[in-house]
C-alpha positions in Angstrom: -2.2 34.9 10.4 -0.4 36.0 13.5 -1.1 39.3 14.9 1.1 42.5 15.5 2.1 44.3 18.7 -1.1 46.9 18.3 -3.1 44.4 17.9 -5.0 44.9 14.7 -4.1 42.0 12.9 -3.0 41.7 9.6 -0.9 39.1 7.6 2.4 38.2 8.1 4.7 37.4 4.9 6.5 34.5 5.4 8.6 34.6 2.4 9.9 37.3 -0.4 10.8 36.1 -4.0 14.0 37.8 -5.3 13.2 40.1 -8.3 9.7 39.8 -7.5 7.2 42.5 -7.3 6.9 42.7 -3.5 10.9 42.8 -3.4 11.5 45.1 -5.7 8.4 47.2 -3.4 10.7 46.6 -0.6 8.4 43.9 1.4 10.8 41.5 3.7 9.8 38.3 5.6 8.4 39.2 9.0 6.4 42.2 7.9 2.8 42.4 8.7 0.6 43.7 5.7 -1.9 46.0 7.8 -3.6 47.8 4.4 -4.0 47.0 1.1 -4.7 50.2 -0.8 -5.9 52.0 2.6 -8.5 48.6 3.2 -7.9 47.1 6.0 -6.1 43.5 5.8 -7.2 40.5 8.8 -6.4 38.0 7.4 -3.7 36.6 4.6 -6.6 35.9 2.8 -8.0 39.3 2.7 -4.6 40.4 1.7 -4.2 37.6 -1.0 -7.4 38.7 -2.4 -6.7 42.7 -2.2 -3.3 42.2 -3.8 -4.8 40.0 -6.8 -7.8 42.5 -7.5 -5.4 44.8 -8.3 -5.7 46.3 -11.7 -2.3 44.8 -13.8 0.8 47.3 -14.0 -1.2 49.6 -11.1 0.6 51.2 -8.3 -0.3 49.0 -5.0 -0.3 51.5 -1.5 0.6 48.9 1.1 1.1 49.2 4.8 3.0 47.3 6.5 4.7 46.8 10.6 8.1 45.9 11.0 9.7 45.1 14.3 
C-alpha cells in the first residue's frame, strides 16, 4: 500500500488487464482506490475484499486519485 498526497491512504493499482472490468471502468496503473462503494479503502486488502463482495453484474462506485 503506498499512500496519496492527502494522506488518507488507500491502494494503489499496480497493473490494469486489457478488456477487463476495471479497464473498461476506466482504472489505470498509478491510481489510488480511496472508496469502494463510498467505504473507505486502507489498505489493498480492504479494497480486494470490497471489490469481491460485490454482488455479480452490480454497478461498483469507486473513487480513485490520480496525479
Amino acid at each position: 500500500m503506498a499512500s496519496n498526497p492527502a494522506g488518507r491512504g488507500g491502494a494503489v493499482v499496480s497493473e490494469v488487464k486489457p478488456g477487463s472490468d476495471a479497464a473498461r471502468g476506466g482504472l489505470n496503473a498509478g491510481d489510488v482506490i480511496l472508496e469502494v462503494n463510498r467505504g473507505p479503502v486502507r489498505s489493498a486488502g480492504e479494497a480486494v475484499a470490497a471489490l469481491r463482495n460485490a454482488p455479480a453484474n452490480a454497478t461498483v462506485l469507486v473513487l480513485v486519485w490520480r496525479e
